[in-house]
N, C-alpha and C positions, 0 to 999 in steps of 0.2 A: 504493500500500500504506500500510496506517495502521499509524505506529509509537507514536502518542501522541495522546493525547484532552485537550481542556479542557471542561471543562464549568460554562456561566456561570450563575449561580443558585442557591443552594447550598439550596432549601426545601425539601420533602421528595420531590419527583420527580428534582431535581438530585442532590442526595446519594447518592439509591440506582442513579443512573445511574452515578453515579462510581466507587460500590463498584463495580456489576455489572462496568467495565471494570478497574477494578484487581484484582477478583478470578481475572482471565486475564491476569494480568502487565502491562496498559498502563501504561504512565505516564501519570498523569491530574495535571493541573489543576483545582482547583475552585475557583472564584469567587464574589464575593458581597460588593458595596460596606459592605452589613450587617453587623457586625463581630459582631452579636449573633445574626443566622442564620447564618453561619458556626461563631460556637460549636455553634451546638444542630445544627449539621451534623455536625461533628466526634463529638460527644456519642453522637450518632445511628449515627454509620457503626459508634461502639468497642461499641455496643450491640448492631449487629446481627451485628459481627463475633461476639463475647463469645457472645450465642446460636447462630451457626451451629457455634463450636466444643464449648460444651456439647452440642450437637446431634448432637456426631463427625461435622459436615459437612467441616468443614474441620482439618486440623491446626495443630499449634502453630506450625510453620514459616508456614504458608500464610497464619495468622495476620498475622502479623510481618512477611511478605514483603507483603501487602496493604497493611497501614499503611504500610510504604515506598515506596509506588510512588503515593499520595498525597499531593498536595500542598496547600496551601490558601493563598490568595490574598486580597488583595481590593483589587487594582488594576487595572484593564481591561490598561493596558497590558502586563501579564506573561502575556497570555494569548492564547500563540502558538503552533499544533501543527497537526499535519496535519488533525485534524479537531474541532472546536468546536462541541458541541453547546449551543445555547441555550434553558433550563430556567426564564423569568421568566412576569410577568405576562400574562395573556391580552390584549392590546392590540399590534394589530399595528404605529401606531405607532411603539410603543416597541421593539419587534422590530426592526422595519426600519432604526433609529436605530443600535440595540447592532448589528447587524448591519456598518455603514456602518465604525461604528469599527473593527470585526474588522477588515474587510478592510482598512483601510489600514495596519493594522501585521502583517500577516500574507501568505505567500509567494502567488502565483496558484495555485497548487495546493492550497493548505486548500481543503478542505470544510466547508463552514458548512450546519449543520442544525438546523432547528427542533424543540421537542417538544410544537409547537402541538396539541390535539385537534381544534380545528376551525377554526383561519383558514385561508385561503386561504394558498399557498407561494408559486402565483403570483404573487397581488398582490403578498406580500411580498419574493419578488425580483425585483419589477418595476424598483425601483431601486435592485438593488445593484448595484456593478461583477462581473463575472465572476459574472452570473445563472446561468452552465450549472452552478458550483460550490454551489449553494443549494439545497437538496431539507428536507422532513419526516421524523423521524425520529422516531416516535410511540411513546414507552412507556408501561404500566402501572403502574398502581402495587399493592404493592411493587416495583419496578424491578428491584431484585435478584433479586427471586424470579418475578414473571410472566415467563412465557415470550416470549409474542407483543409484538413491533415491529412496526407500520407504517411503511415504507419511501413516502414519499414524492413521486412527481413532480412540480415544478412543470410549467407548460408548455414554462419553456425548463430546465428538467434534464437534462443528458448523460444518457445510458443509464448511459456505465462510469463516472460518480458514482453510479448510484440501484445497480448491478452491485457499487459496490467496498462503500458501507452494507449491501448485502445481506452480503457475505462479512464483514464487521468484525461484526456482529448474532449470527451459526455462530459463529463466535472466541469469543463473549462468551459464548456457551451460550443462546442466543435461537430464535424461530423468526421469522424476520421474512417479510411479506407483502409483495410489491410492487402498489402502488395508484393511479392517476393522480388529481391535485388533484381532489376533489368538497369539498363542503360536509357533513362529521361525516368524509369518507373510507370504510372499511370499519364500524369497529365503534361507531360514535359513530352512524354514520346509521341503524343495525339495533335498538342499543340504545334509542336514544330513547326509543321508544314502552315499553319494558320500564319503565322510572320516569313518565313520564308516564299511561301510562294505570293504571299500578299509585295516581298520585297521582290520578287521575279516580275513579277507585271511592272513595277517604276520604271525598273532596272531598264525593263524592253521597251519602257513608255507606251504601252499598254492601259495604262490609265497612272493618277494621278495620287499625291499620299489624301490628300484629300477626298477623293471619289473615293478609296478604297474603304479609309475610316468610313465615310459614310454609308457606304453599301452596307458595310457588314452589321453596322448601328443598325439600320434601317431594317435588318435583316435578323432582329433580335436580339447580336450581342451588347452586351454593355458598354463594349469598350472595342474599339476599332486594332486593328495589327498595330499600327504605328503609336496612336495614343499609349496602348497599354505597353510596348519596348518603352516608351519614354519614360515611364511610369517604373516597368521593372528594374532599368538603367540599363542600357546600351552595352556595357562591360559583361552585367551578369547574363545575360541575353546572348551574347557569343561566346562566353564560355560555356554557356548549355549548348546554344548548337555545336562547338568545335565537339566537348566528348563526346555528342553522339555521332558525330562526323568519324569519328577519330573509332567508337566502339562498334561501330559500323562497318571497317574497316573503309575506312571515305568512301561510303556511298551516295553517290550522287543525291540521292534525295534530301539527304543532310546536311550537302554542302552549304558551308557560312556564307552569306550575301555579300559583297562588294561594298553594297550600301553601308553595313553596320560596322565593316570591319574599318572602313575610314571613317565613319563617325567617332568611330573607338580611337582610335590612330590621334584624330581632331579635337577630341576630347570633351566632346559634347553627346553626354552621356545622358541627358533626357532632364527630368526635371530636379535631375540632386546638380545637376549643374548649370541649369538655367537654359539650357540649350539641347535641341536632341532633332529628330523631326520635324517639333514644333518649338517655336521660344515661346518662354516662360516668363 
């Protein structure tokens, strides 16, 4: 049973994981070596609080009892609880690194979860100690507010670990899916081609980023190809298609677009930079 969360990372997938759990009472850890993403964390959570109670999502108590049950850190070693979810860089190196250190100052029973969109779990608890305790633990962004988790399996993942992240996901107000390791998982490997071939038609000038947003709005989603890259950030957006490019054995239909890879290059990365498809 999870009585308390850390979660290490504090960028803007971290942060809103952290609310999402202190929003149900957890005691949450958040983390982040960054003394300067940690601020714009903090900043961020009192912001999104501040709107949901203008919103009468939340009350004043609920308010107040949120920010208490947050904490914020920025030394690996204070981050110790039943389950630690890790929210950094897409490099699974460095995953499996942050990882290593959890576990040595943490109980055999923590749960150590990824919020990778598309590395591999397996690889990545290939060398941890207590690999059955290592699973995916995929959210969305907004965190706080998307509903859907992907839940995880590595190859060697207990069940009643991927069983207990299901029930801790219900608690948080989620709808999480259970998934065995692939390469994007559920919604990254379906999506792909939603941004990709939405960037093939520009590319060919085929139609316009404008038309395409619109089509697809018009056409039920909520959010257009382009609108939502600028929204995800342009960076993390081609490091999911490059591995499935790359897990794919570069198969053509994964191939990364032209378009995003010199956006990335230009460094206009959507709207955490003011710039992306669309300016901000």
């Amino acid at each position: 049973m999870i009585k308390n969360v850390c979660v290490v990372g504090a960028g803007t997938m971290g942060s809103g994981i952290a609310l999402a759990a202190a929003l149900k009472n957890f005691n949450v850890i958040l983390c982040d070596i960054n003394s300067d993403v940690l601020q714009n964390a903090k900043n961020s959570i009192e912001k999104n609080l501040q709107f949901l109670f203008d919103k009468q999502k939340i009350s004043a108590e609920q308010k107040l009892s949120c920010q208490q049950h947050i904490v914020f850190v920025s030394a690996i070693n204070e981050c110790k609880a039943d389950l630690i979810i890790e929210a950094i860089i897409e490099k699974a190196e460095i995953k499996e690194s942050l990882f290593k250190q959890l576990v040595a100052i943490n109980s055999s029973h923590s749960i150590l979860a990824s919020n990778t969109s598309s590395l591999s779990i397996s690889l990545i608890q290939k060398n941890i100690p207590n690999p059955q305790r290592v699973a995916g633990l995929h959210f969305f962004n907004p965190a706080h507010v998307m509903k859907l988790v992907e839940v995880v399996k590595g190859s060697q993942t207990e069940e009643k670990v991927a069983q207990i992240l299901m029930e801790f996901c219900r608690q948080i107000d989620k709808v999480p899916v259970l998934c065995s390791d692939a390469p994007g998982f559920i919604v990254n490997r379906v999506a792909r081609h939603y941004y990709l071939e939405a960037m093939f038609l520009v590319e060919n000038k085929l139609a316009t980023i404008e038309n395409v947003d619109a089509a697809m709005e018009a056409a039920g989603f909520k959010m257009g190809p382009f609108k939502l890259m600028d929204l995800i950030g342009m960076d993390v957006n081609l490091a999911v298609s490059t591995s499935l490019y790359d897990a794919f054995n570069k198969a053509e239909r994964f191939k990364p677009s032209s378009l995003q890879i010199d956006k990335v290059a230009q460094g206009a990365l959507g709207r955490k930079t003011g710039k992306g498809f669309y300016n901000y």
